[in-house]
mmCIF file of the protein (N, C-alpha, C, O) and its ligand, coordinates in Angstrom:
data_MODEL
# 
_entry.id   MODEL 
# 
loop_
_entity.id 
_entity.type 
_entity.pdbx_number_of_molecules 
1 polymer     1 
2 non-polymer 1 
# 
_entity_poly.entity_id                      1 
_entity_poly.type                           'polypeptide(L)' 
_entity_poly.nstd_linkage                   no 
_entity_poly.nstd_monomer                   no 
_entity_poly.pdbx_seq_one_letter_code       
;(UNK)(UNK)(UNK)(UNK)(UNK)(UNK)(UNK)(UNK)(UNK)(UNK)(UNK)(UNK)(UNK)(UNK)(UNK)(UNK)
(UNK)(UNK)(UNK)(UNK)(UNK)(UNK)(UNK)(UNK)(UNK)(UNK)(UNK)(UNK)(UNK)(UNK)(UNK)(UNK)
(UNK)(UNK)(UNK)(UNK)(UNK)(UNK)(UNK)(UNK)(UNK)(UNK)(UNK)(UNK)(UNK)(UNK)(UNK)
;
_entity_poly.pdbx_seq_one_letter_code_can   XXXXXXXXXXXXXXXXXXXXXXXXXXXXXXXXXXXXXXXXXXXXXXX 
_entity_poly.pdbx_strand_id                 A 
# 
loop_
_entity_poly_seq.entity_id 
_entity_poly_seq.num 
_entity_poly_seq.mon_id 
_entity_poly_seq.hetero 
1 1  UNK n 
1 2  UNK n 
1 3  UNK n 
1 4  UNK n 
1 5  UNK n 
1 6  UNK n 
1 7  UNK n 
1 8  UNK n 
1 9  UNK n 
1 10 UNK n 
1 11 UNK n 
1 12 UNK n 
1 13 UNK n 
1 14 UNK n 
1 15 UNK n 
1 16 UNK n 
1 17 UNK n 
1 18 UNK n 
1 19 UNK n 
1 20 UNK n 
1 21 UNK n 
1 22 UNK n 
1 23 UNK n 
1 24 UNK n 
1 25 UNK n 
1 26 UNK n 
1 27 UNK n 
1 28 UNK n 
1 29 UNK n 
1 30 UNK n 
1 31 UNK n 
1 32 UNK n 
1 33 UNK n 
1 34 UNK n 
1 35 UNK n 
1 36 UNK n 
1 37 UNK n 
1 38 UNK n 
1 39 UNK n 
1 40 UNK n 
1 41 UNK n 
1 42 UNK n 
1 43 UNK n 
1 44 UNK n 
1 45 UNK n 
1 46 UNK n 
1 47 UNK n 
# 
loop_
_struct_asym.id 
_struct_asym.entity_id 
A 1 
B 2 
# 
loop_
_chem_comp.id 
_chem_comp.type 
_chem_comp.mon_nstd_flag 
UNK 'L-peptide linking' . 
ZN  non-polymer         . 
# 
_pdbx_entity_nonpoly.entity_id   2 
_pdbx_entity_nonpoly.name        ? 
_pdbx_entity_nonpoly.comp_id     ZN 
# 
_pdbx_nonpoly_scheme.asym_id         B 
_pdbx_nonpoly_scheme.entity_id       2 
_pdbx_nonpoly_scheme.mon_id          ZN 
_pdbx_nonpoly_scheme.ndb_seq_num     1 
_pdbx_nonpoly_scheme.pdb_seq_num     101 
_pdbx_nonpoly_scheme.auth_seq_num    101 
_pdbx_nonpoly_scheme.pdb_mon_id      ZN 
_pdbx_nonpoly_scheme.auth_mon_id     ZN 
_pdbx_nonpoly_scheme.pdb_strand_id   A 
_pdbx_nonpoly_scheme.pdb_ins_code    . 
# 
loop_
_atom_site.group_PDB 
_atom_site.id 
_atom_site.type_symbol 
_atom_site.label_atom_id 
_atom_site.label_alt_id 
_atom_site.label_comp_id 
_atom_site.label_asym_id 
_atom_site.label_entity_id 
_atom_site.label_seq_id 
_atom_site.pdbx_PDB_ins_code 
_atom_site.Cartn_x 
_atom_site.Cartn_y 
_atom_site.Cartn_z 
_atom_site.occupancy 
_atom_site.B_iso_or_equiv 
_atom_site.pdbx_formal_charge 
_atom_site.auth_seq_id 
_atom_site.auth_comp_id 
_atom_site.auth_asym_id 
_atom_site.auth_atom_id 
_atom_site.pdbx_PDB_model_num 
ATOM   1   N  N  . UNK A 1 1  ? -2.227  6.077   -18.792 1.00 0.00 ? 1   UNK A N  1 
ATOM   2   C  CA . UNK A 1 1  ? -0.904  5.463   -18.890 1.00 0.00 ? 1   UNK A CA 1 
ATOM   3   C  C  . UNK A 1 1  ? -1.008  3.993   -19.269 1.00 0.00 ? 1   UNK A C  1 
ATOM   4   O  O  . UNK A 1 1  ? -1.783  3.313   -18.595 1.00 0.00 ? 1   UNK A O  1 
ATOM   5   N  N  . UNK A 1 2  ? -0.281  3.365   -20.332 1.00 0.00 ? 2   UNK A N  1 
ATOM   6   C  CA . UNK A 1 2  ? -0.143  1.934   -20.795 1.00 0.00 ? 2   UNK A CA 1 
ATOM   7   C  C  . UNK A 1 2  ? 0.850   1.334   -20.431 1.00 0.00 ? 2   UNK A C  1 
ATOM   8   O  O  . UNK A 1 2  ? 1.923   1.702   -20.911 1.00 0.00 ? 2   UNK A O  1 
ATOM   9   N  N  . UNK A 1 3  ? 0.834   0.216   -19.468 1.00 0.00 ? 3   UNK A N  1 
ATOM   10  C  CA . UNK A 1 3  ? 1.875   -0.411  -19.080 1.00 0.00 ? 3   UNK A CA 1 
ATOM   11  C  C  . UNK A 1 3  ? 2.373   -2.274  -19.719 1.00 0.00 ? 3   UNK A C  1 
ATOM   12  O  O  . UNK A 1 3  ? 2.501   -3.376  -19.186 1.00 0.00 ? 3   UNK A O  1 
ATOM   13  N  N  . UNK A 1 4  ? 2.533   -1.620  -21.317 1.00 0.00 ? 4   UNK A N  1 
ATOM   14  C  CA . UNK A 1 4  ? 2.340   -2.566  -22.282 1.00 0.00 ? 4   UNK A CA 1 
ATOM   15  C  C  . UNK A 1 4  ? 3.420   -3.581  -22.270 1.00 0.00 ? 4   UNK A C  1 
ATOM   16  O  O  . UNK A 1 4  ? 3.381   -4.707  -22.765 1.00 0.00 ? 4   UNK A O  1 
ATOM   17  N  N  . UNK A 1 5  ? 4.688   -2.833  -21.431 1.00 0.00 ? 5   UNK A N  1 
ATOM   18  C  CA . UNK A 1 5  ? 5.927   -3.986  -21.665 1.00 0.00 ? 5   UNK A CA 1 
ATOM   19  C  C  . UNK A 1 5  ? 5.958   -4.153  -19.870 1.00 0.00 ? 5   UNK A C  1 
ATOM   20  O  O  . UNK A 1 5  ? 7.094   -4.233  -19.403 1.00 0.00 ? 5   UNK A O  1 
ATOM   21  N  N  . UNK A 1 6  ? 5.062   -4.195  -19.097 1.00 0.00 ? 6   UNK A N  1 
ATOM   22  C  CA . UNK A 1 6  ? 4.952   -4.525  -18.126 1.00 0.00 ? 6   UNK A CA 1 
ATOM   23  C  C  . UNK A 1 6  ? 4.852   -6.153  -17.970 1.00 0.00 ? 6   UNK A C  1 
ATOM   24  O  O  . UNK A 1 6  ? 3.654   -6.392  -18.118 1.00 0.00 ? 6   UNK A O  1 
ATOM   25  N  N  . UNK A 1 7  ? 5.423   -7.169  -17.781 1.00 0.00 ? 7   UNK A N  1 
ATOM   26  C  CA . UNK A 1 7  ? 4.870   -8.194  -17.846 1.00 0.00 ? 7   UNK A CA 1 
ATOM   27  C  C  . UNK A 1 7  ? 4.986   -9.641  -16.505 1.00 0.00 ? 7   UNK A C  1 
ATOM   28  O  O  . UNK A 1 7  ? 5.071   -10.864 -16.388 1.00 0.00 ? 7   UNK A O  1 
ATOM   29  N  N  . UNK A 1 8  ? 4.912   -8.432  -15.783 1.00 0.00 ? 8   UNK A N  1 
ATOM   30  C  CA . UNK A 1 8  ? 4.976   -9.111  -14.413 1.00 0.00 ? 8   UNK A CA 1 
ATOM   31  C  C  . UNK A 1 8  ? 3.858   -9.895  -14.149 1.00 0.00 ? 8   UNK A C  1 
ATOM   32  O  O  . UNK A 1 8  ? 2.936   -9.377  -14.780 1.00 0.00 ? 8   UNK A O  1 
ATOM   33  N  N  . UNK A 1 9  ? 3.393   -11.019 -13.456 1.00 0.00 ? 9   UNK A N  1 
ATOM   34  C  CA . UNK A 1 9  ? 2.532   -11.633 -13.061 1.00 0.00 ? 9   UNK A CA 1 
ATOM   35  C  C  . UNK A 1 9  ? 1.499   -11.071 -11.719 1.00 0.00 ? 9   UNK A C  1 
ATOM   36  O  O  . UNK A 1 9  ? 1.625   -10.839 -10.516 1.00 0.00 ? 9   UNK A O  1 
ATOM   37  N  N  . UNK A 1 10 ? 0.330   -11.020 -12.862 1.00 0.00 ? 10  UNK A N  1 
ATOM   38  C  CA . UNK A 1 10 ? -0.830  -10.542 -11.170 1.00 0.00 ? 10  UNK A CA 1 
ATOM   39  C  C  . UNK A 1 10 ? -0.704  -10.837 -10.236 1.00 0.00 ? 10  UNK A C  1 
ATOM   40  O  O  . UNK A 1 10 ? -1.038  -10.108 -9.302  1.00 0.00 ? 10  UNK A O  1 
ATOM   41  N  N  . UNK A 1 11 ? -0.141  -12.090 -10.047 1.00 0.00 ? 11  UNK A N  1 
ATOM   42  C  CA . UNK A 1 11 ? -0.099  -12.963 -8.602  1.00 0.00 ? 11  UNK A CA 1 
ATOM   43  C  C  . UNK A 1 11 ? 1.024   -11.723 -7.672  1.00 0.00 ? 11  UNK A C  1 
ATOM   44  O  O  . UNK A 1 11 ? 0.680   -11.361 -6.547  1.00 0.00 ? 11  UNK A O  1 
ATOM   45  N  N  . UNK A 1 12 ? 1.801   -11.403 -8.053  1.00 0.00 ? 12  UNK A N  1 
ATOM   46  C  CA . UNK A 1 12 ? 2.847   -10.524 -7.987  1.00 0.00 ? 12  UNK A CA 1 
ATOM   47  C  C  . UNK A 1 12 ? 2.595   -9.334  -7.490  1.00 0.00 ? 12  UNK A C  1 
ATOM   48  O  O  . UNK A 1 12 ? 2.905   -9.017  -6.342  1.00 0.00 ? 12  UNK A O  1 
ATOM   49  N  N  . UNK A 1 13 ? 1.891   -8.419  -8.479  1.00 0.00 ? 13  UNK A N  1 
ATOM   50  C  CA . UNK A 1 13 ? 1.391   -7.299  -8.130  1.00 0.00 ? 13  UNK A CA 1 
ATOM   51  C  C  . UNK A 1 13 ? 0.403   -7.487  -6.906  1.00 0.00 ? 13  UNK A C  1 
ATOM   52  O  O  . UNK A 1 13 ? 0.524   -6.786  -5.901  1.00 0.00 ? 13  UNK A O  1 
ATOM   53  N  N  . UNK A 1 14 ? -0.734  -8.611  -7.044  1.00 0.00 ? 14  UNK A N  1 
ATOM   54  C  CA . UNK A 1 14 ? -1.297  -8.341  -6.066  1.00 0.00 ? 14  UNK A CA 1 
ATOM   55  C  C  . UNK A 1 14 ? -0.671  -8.919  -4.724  1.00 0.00 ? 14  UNK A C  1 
ATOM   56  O  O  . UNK A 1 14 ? -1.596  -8.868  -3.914  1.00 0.00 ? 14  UNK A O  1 
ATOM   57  N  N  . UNK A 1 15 ? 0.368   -9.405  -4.142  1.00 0.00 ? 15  UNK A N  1 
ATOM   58  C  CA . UNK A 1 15 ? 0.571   -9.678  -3.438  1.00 0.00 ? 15  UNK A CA 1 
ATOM   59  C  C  . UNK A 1 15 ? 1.290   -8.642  -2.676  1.00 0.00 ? 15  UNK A C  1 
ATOM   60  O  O  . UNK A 1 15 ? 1.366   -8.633  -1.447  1.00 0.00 ? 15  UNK A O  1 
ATOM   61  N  N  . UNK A 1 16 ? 2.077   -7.327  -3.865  1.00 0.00 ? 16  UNK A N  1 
ATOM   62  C  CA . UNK A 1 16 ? 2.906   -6.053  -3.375  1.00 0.00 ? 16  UNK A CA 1 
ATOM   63  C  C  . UNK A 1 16 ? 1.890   -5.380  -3.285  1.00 0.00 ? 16  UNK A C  1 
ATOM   64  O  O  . UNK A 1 16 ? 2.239   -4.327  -2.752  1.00 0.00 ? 16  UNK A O  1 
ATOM   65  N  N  . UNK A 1 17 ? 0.679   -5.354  -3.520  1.00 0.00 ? 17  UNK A N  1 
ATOM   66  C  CA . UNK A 1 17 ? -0.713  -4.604  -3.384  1.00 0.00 ? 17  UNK A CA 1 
ATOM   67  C  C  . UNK A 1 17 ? -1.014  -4.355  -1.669  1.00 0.00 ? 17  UNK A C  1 
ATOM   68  O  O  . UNK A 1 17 ? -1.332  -3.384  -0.983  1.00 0.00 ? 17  UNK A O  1 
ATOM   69  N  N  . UNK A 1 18 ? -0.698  -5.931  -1.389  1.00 0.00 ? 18  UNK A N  1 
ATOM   70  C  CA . UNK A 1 18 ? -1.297  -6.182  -0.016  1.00 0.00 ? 18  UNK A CA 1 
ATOM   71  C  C  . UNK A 1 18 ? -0.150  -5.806  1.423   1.00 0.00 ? 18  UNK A C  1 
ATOM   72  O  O  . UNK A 1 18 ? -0.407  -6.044  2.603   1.00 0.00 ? 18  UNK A O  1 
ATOM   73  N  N  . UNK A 1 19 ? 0.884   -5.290  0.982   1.00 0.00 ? 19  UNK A N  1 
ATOM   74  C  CA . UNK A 1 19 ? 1.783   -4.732  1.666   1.00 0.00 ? 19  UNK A CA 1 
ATOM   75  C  C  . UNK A 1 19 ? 1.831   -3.141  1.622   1.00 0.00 ? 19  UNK A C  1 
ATOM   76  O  O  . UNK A 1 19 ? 2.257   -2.323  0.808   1.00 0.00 ? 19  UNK A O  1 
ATOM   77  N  N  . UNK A 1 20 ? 1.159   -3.065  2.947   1.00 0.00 ? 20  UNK A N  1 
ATOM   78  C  CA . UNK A 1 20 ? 0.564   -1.144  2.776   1.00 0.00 ? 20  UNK A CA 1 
ATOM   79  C  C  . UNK A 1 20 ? 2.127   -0.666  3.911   1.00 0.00 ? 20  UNK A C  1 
ATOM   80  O  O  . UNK A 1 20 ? 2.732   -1.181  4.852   1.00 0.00 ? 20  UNK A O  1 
ATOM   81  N  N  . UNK A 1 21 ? 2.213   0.613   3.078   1.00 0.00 ? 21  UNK A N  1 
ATOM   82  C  CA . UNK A 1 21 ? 3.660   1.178   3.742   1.00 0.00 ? 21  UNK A CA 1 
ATOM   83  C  C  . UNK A 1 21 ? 3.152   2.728   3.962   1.00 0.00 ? 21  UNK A C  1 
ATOM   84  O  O  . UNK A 1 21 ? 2.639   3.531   3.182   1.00 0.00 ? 21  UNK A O  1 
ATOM   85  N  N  . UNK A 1 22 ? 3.403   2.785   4.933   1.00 0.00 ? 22  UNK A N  1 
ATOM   86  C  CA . UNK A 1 22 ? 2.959   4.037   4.877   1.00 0.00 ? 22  UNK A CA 1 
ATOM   87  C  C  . UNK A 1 22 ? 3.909   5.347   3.973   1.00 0.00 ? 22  UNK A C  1 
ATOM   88  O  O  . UNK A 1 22 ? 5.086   4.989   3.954   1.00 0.00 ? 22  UNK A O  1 
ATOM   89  N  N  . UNK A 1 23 ? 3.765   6.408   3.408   1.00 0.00 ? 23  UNK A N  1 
ATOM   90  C  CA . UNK A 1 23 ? 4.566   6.919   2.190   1.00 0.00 ? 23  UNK A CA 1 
ATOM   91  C  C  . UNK A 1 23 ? 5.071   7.909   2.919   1.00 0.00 ? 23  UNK A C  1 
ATOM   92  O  O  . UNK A 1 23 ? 5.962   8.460   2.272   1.00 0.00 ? 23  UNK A O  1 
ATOM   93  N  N  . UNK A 1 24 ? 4.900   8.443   4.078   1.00 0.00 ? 24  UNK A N  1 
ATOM   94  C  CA . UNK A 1 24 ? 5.329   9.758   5.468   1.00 0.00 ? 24  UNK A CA 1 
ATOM   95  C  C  . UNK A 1 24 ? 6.302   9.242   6.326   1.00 0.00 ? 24  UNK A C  1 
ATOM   96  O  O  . UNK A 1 24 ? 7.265   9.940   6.643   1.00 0.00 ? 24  UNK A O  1 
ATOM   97  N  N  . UNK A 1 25 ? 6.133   7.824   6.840   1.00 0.00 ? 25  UNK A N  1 
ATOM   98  C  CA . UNK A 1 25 ? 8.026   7.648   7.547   1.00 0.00 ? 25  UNK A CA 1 
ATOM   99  C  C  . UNK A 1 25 ? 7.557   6.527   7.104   1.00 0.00 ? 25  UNK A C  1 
ATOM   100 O  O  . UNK A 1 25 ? 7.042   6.046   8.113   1.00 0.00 ? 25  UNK A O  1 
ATOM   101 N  N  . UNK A 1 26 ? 7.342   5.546   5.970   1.00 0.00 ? 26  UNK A N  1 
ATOM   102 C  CA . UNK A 1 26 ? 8.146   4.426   5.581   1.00 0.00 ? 26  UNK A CA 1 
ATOM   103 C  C  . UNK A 1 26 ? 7.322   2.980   6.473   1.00 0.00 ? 26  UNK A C  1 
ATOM   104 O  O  . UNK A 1 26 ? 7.193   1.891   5.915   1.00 0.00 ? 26  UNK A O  1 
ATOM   105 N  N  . UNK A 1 27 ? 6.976   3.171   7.489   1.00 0.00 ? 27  UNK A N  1 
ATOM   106 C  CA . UNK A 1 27 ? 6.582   1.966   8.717   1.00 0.00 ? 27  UNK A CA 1 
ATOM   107 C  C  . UNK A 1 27 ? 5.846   0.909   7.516   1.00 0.00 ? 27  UNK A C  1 
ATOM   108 O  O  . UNK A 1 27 ? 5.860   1.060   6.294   1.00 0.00 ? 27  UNK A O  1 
ATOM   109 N  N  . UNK A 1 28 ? 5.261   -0.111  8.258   1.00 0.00 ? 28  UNK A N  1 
ATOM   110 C  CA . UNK A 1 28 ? 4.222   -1.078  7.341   1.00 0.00 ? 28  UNK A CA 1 
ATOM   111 C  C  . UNK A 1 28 ? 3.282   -1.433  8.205   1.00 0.00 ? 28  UNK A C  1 
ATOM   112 O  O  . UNK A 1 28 ? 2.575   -2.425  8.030   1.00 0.00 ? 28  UNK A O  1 
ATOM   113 N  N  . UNK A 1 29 ? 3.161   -0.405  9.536   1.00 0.00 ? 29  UNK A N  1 
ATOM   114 C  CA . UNK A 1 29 ? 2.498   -0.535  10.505  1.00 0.00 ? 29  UNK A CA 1 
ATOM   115 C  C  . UNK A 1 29 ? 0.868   0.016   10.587  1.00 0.00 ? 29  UNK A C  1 
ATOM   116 O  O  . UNK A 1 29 ? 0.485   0.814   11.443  1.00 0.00 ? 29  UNK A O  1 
ATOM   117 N  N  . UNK A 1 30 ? -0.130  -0.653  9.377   1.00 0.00 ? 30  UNK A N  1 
ATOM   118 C  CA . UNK A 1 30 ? -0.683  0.309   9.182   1.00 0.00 ? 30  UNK A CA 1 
ATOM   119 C  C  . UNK A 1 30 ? -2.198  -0.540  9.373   1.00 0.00 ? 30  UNK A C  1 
ATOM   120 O  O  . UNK A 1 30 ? -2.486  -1.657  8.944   1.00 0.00 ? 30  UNK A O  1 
ATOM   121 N  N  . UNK A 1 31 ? -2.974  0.341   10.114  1.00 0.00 ? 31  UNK A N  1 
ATOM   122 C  CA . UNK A 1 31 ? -4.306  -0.276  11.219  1.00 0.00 ? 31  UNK A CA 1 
ATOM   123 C  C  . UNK A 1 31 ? -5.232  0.229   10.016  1.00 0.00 ? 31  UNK A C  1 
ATOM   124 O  O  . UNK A 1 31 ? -4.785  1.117   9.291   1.00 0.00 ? 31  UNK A O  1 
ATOM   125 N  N  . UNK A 1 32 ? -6.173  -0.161  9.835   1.00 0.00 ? 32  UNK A N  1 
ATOM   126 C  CA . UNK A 1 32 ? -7.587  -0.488  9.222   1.00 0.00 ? 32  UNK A CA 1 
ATOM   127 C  C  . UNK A 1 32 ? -8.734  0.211   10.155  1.00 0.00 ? 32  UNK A C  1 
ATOM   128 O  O  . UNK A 1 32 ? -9.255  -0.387  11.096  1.00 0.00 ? 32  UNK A O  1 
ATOM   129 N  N  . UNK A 1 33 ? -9.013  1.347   9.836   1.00 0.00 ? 33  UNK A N  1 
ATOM   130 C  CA . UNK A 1 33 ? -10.042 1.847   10.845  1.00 0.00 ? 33  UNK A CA 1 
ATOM   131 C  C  . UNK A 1 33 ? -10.943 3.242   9.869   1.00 0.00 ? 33  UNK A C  1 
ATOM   132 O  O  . UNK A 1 33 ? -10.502 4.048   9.050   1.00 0.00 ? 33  UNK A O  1 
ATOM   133 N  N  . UNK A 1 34 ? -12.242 3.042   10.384  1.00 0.00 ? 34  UNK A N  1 
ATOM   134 C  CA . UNK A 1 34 ? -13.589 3.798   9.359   1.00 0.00 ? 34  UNK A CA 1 
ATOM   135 C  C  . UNK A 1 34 ? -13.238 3.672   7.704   1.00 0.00 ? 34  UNK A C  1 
ATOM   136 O  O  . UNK A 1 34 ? -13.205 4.489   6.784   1.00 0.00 ? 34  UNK A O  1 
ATOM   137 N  N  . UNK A 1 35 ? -13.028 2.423   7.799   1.00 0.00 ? 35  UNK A N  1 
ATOM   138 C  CA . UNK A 1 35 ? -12.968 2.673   6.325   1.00 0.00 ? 35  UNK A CA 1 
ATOM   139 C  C  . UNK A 1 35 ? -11.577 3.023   5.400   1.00 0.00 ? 35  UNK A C  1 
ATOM   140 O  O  . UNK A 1 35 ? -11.243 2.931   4.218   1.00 0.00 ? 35  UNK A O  1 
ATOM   141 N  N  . UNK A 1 36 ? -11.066 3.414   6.497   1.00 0.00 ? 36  UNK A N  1 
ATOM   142 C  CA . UNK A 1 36 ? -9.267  3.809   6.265   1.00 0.00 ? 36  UNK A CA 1 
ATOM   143 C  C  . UNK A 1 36 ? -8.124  3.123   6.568   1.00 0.00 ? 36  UNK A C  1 
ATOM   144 O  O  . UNK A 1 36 ? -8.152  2.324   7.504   1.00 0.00 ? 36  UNK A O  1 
ATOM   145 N  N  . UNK A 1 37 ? -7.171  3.289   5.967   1.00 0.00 ? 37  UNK A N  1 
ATOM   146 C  CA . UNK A 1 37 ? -5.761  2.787   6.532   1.00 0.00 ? 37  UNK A CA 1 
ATOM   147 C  C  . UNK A 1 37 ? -4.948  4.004   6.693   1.00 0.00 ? 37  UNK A C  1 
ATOM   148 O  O  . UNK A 1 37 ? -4.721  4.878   5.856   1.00 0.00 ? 37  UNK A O  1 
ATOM   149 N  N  . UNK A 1 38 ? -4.429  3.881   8.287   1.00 0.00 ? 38  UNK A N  1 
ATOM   150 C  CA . UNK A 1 38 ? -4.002  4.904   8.317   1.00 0.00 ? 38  UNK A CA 1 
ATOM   151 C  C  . UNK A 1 38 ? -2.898  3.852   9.319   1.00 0.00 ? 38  UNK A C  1 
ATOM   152 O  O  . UNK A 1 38 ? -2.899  2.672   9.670   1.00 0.00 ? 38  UNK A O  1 
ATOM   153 N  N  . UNK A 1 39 ? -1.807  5.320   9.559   1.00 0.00 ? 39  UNK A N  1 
ATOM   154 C  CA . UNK A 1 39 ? 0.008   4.537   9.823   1.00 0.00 ? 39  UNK A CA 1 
ATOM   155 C  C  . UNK A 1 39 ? -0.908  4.901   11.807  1.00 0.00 ? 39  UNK A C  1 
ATOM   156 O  O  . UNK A 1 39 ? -1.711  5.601   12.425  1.00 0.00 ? 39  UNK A O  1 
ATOM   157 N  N  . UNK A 1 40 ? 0.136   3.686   11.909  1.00 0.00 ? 40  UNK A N  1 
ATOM   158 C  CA . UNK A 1 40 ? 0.054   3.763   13.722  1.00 0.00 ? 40  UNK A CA 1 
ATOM   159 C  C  . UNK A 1 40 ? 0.767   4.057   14.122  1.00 0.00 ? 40  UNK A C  1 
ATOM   160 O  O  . UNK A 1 40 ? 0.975   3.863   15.320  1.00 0.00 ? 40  UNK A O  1 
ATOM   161 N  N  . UNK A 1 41 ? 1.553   4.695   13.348  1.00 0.00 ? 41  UNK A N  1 
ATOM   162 C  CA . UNK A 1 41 ? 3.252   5.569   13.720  1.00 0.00 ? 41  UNK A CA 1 
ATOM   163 C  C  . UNK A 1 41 ? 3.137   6.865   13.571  1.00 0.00 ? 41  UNK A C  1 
ATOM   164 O  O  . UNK A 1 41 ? 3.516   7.548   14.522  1.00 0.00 ? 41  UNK A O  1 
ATOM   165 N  N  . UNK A 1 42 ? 2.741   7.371   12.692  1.00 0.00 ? 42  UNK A N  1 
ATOM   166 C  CA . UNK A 1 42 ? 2.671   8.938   12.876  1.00 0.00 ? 42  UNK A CA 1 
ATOM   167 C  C  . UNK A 1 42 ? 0.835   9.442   12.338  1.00 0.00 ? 42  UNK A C  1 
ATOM   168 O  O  . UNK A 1 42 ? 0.244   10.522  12.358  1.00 0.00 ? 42  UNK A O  1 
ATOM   169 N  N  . UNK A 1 43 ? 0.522   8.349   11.998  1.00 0.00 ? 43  UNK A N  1 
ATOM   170 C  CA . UNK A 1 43 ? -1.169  8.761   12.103  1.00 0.00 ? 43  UNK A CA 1 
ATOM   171 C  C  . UNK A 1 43 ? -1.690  9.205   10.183  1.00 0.00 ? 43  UNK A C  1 
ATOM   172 O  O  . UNK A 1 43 ? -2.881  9.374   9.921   1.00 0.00 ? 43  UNK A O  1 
ATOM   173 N  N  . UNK A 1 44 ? -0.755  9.309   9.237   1.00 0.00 ? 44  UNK A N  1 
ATOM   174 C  CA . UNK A 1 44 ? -0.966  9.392   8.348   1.00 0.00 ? 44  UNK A CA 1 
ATOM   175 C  C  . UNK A 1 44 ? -2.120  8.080   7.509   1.00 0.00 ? 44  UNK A C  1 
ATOM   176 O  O  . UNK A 1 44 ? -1.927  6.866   7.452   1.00 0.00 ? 44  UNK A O  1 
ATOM   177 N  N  . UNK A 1 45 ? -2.956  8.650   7.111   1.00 0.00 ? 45  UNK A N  1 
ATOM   178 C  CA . UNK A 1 45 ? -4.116  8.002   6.295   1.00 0.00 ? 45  UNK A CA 1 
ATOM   179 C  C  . UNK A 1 45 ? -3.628  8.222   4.722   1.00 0.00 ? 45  UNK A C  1 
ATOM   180 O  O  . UNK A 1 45 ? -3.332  9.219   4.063   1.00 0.00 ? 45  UNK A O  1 
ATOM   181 N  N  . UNK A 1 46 ? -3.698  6.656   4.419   1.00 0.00 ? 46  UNK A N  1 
ATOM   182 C  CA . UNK A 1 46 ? -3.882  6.537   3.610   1.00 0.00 ? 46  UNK A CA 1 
ATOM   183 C  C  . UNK A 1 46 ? -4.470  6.199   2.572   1.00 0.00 ? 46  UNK A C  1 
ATOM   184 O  O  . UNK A 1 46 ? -5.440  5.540   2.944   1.00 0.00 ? 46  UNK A O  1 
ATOM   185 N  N  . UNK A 1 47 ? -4.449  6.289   0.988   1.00 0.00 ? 47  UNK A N  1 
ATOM   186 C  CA . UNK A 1 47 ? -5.890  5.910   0.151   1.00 0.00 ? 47  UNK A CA 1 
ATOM   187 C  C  . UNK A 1 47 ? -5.467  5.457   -0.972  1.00 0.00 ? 47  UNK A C  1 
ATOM   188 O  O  . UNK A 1 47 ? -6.269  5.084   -1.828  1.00 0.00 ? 47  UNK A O  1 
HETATM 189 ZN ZN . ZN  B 2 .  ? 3.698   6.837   9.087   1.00 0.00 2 101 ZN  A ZN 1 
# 
């Protein structure tokens, strides 16, 4: 996929990068553990 007329600023993206949501109920409550991020609300891992 080419996201050629994309022309948002990296600073941007990576800053919505660093806001992990979990995608199963929505929370942003999300713990860092083996290597994973997974939700501390309903336990969903994410990748
Ligand atoms: Zn969740």
């Amino acid at each position: 996929m080419a996201y050629a007329s994309n022309q948002r600023s990296l600073e941007t993206v990576k800053r919505e990068d660093l806001v992990r949501m979990c995608s199963e109920c929505g929370s942003k409550d999300i713990e860092y553990a083996n290597e994973e991020f997974y939700c501390k609300k309903c336990g969903l891992v994410l990748d």
